[in-house]
N, C-alpha and C positions, 0 to 999 in steps of 0.2 A: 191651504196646503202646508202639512208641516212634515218635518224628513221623524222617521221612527227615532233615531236616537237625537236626542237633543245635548247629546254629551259633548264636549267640547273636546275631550279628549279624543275622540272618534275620529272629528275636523284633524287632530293634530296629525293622528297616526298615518294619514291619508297614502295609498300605496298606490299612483297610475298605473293603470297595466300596459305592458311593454309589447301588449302583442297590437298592430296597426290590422284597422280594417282593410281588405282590398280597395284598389284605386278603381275608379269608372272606366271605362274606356271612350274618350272624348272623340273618336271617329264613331262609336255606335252609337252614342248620343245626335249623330250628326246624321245618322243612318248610311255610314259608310266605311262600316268595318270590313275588310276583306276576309278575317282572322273565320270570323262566326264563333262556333262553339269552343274552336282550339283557340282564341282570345286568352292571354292570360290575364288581362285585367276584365273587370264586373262588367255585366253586361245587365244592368239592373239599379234600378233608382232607389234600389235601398240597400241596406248589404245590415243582418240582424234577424234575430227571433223576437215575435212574442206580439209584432204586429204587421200590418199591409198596409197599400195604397188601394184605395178604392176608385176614385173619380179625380180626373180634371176637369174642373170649370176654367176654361180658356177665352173672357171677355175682355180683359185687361187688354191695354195696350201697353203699358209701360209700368211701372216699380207697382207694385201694391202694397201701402205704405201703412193701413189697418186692416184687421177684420175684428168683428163683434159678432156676439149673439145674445142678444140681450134677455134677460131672464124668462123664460115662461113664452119666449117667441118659437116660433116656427119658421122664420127669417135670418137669413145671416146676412150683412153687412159685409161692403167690402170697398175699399179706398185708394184711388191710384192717382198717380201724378199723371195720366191721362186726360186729369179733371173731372173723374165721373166716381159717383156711388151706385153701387150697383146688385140689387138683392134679390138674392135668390133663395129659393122655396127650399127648405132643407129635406122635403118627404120626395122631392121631384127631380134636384141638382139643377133645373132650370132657374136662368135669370129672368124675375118678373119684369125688373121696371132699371131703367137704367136714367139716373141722374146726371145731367151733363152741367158744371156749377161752374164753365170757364176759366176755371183756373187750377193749377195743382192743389190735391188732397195730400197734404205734408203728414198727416194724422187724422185719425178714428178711433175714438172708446163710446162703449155706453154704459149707462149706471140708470136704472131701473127703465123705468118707460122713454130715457131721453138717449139720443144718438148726438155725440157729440164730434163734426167735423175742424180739424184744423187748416185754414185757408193761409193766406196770405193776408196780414194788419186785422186778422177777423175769425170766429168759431161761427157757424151755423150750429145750431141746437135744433133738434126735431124731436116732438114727441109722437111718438107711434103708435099711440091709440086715439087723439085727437088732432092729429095732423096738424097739429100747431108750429108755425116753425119763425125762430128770435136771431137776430144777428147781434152777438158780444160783440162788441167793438173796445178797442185798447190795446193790443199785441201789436207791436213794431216788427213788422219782418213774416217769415212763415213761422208759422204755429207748428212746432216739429214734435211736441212731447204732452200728453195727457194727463192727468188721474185725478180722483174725487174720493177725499177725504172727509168725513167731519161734515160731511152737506154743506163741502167747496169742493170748488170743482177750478184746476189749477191749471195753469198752459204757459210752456215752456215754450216761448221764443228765440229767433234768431241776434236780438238785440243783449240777450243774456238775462231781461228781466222774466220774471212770473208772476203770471196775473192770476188774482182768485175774486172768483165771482160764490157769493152764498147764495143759496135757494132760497125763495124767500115765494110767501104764499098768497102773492098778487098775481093772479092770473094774466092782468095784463102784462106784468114785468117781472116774471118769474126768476130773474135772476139778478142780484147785488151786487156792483161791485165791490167789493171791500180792502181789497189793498194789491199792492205792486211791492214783488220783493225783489228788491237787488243787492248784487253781491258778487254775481258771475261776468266776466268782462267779453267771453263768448258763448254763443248759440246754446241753452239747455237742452242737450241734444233726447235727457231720459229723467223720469219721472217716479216715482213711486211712492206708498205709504204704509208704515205700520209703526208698533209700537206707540202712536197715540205723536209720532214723529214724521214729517214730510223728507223725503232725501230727492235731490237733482242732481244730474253728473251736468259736464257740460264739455264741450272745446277745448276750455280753457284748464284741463288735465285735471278740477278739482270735483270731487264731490262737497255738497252743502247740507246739514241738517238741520232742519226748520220746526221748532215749535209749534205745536197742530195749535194751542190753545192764544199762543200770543204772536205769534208767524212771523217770529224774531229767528234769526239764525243763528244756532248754539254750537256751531262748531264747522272749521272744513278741514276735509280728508286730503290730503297730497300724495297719496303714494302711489298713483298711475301716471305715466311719461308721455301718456298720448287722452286723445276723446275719451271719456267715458260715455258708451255706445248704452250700457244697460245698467239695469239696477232691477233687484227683486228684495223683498223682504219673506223670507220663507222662516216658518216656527221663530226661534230667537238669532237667524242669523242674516244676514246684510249679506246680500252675493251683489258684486260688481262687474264689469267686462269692460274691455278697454279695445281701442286699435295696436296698444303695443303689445298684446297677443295674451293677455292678462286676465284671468278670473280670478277676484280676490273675495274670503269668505270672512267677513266681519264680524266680530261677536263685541256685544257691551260688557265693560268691563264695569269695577268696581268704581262709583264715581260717576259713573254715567257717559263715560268715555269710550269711543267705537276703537279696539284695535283690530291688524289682520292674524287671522289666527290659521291661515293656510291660503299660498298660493299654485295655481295651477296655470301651469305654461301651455299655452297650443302653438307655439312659433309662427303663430299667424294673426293678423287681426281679428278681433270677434265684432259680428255686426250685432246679434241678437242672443240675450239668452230667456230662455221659457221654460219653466217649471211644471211638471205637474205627475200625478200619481199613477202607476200604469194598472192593467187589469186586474192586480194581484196587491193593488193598494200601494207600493214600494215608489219610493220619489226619484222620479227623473229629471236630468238636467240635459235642458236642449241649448247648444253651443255651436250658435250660427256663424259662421268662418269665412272670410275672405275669399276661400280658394272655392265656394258655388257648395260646397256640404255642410250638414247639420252633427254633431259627433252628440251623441247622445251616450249619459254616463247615470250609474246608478249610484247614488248620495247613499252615506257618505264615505264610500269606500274613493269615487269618482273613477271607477272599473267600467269598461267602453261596453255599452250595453248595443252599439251600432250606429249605422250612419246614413242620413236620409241626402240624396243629390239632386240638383236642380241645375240650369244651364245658368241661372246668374244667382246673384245671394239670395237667399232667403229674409227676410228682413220684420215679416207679421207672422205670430203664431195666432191661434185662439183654438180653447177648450171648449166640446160640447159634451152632453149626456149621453150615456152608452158606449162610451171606450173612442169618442171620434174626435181627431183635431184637425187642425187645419193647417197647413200655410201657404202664404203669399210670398212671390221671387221677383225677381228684378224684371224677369221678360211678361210680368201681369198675370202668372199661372198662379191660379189658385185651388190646390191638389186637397183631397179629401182623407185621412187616414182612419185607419183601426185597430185598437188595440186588441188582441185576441189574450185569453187567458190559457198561459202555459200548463197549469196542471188540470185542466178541463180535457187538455188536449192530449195530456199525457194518458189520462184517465181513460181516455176514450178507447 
C-alpha cells in the first residue's frame, strides 16, 4: 500500500476537517431508544459513503485479538482471548472448525501457507495445506505483537524482548531460532516492517528500529508519552499511534534518521491503526479509538472520510479481495465490510 503522493510537503500542509461525525446513540445500541427516528444522534454502525456492513460473524466470546486470510485461501482466521481459533469459510460466513488451545490468543498473523498463533511463553505455527503444526518455544509472557520479515518471523513479548526464528528447509524443524533482541524494558505491544528495517513500539513509550540484516538496533524514537499501540510502514512513511491520543507520520531524513514530520491529535487513546486503499484506489487510514469507533480518514489530506462503531474497541483489522475487510471488537464480533465504488454509483 502506498498513499498517491509521496510528497513530504503534502504530510506537512496537513488540514484536519473540523466538521465531527454524528455520535451513536448508546440506548439504540442497547435496543432501547425511546427517541426512534426523531433520535438526534446515529442510529447506525457506520456513519459515511462509499462503503457498508455486510455480515456479523458472532463466535467470539471475548476480545478478538487477530484476523488473517492467508494468500490464495478461501478461509479466514480469527483469534480471541476466549482461547479459541476459529475459521470460517469466507463463500459461506459460516465457522467450519473451532480450535479451543486453553489459553488466551494474545495474537494471529499469517505469511504464506503458515498461521502463526501468539500464546502465552510459546507461538503455535500451522501449516494449512499439510496440517503440520510446531510449537516455537522462547517468549517469556504473552506473545502480544507479530510480523515476518526477510524469512523471519518476529514476536513481541510481554518481557519486552523479541524473538526471531528463520525458516529454514528441514521439514522436521522448520523454523530457526536465531536471536533475541532487547532493548525494550516493557511489553512490545506492536510490530512492523519495511524499508529493509524492523520497527516495535512498546509500553515503555519508545519506538526501536532494527537492522533486517544485522538485527542490531539503530536507533529509538521518544516522542510518544504513553504505549505505542501501532506501527505501519506505508510507501516511505512510518505512521505511529499511541494511548496519548497520538498519530505520528515519520519520514527518513538525510542520514538515515526517522523525524516527525506531522502530528495528528484525536484526544483519545488510539488502540489500532489499519491502512488500506478504498474502491477508487485512494489510501485510507483506519484510527481505532478508545471511546468503541473506528475514524477513518483520507491520506494525505487526513479529511474524515467516516466512522465505523462497535460496542467495545475494535482492536483486529484484515484486508481481503474484492473491496471486503474486516474487523474484530472487544465483545468477539467479527463484522464483514464493503467497499462500494463511488462513481460506479454515481454513474449509474
Amino acid at each position: 500500500m502506498a498513499t498517491k503522493s509521496g510528497d513530504r510537503d503534502d504530510i506537512n500542509a496537513v488540514k484536519v476537517s473540523k466538521k465531527s461525525s454524528p455520535t451513536i446513540c448508546k440506548y439504540w445500541t442497547n435496543n432501547n431508544c425511546v427517541y426512534g427516528e426523531q433520535c438526534m444522534n446515529l442510529h447506525s454502525w457506520f456513519h459515511g459513503e462509499g462503503f457498508s456492513t455486510l455480515r456479523k460473524l458472532h463466535e467470539h466470546k471475548k476480545v478478538i485479538t487477530g484476523i488473517t486470510l492467508p494468500v490464495g485461501s478461501d478461509k479466514l482466521y480469527s483469534g480471541s482471548t476466549d482461547g479459541t481459533v476459529r475459521i470460517w469459510d469466507c463463500h459461506t460466513g459460516q465457522c467450519v472448525k473451532s480450535i479451543n488451545l486453553d489459553t488466551e490468543v494474545n495474537s494471529l498473523i499469517s505469511e504464506g501457507p503458515w498461521i502463526f498463533v501468539g500464546l502465552k511463553n510459546a507461538i503455535k505455527a500451522w501449516h494449512t495445506e499439510t496440517n503440520a503444526e510446531f510449537t516455537l518455544d522462547g517468549p517469556k509472557g504473552r506473545v502480544v505483537s507479530m510480523t515476518v520479515g526477510n524469512d523471519i518471523l518476529f514476536a513481541g513479548a510481554e518481557d519486552g524482548v523479541i524473538t526471531a526464528w528463520r525458516g529454514s528447509s528441514d521439514a522436521n524443524s522448520p523454523f530457526e531460532l536465531v536471536a533475541s533482541l532487547t532493548g525494550h524494558t516493557k511489553a512490545v505491544a506492536c510490530l512492523t516492517v519495511g524499508r529493509k528495517m524492523l520497527y516495535s513500539g512498546s509500553m515503555d513509550h519508545s519506538i526501536k528500529v532494527w537492522d533486517m540484516d544485522t538485527l542490531q538496533c539503530t536507533m529509538t524514537l521518544n516522542e510518544h508519552t504513553d504505549v505505542v499501540t501501532s506501527l505501519i510502514c506505508w510507501g516511505e512513511f512510518l505512521l505511529s499511534s499511541s494511548s496519548d491520543g497520538t498519530i505520528k507520520i515519520w519520514a527518513c531524513m538525510e542520514l538515515g534518521s526517522l523525524t516527525v514530520v506531522y502530528t495528528h491529535n484525536e484526544q483519545i487513546g488510539i488502540v489500532s491503526l489499519f491502512g488500506m486503499p478504498d474502491a477508487e484506489g485512494k489510501p485510507v487510514l483506519f484510527s481505532s479509538c478508545r471511546d468503541h469507533s473506528v475514524r477513518m480518514y483520507e491520506l494525505p489530506s487526513f479529511s474524515e472520510r467516516g466512522r465505523l462503531f462497535a460496542k467495545q474497541d475494535v482492536a483486529a483489522f484484515e484486508l481481503a479481495p474484492g473491496g471486503l475487510f474486516f474487523t474484530g471488537d472487544g465483545s468477539g464480533l467479527l463484522r464483514v465490510w464493503k467497499w462500494s465504488d463511488l462513481s460506479k454509483v454515481a454513474s449509474s
